[in-house]
N, C-alpha and C positions, 0 to 999 in steps of 0.2 A: 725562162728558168723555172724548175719547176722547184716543190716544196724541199725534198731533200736535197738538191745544190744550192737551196739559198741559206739551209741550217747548217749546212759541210763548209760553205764561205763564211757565214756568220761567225761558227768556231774559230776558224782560221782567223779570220781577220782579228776576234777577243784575246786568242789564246798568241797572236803577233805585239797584239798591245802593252798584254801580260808581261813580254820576254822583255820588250821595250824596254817599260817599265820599271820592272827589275834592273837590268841592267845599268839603265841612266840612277839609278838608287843606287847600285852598288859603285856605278864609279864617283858616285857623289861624294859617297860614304868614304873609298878610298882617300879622295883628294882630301876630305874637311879634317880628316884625320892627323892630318897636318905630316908633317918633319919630323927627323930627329930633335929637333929643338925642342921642338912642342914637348915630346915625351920629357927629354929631359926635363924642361921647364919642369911636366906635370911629375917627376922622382923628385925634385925638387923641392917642390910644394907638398911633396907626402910626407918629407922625411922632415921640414921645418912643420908640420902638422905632429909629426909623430911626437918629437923634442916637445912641441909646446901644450902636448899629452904628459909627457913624462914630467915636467916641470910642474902640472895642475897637478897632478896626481903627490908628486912631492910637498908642493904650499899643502895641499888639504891632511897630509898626514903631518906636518909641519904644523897646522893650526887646531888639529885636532891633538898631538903632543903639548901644546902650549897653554889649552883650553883644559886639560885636566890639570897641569901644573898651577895653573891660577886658579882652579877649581880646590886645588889641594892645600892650597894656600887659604885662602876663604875661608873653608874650613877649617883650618888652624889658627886664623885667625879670630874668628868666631867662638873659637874653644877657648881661647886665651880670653878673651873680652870677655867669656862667661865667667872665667877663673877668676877676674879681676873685680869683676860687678860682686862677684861672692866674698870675695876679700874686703872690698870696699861694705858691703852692707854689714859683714862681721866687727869690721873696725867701727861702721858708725854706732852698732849696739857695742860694742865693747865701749866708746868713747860717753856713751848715754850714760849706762851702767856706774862711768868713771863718776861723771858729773853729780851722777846721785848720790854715788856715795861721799864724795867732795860735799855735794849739801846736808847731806846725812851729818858728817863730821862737825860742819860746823853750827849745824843748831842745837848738836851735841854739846858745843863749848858754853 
């Protein structure tokens, strides 16, 4: 056998292996690919993925509606409790004010 019928076999026999190859891959690919069940199965599992997308997506605007409500609260809260602390420190000087003049009064007598 000389040089060129061993390179013209050589091809043949790489480029038989190649088809082989391919071939046993693609009916592998065929079979693993399963059934109708399978797919179903896998619509299945997209569509209970989807739902449990739409449900996160809903809590998170749900918690973000809830977190400015109690944020707004807080703040209200907060404004009141200053109103109060102001009230309160008005009334203790008003109440000083009273006492002094109560003492006033009576070292007056």
């Amino acid at each position: 056998m000389d040089r060129t019928a061993f390179v013209i076999a050589t091809a043949i026999v790489l480029l038989m292996a190649f088809a082989m190859g391919w071939f046993t891959h693609w009916l592998l690919h065929r079979f693993a690919r399963g059934s109708g069940t399978d797919l179903s199965e896998m619509d299945r599992l997209a569509q209970s993925l989807h739902e449990a997308e739409e449900t996160r997506d809903q809590a998170i605007l749900y918690l973000e509606s809830r977190e400015e409500e109690l944020s707004n609260q807080i703040n209200q809260t907060e404004a009141e409790l200053r109103a109060a602390m102001e009230g309160l420190r008005d009334a203790r000087q008003e109440a000083e004010e009273m006492r002094a003049y109560i003492e006033r009064m009576h070292a007056n007598s």
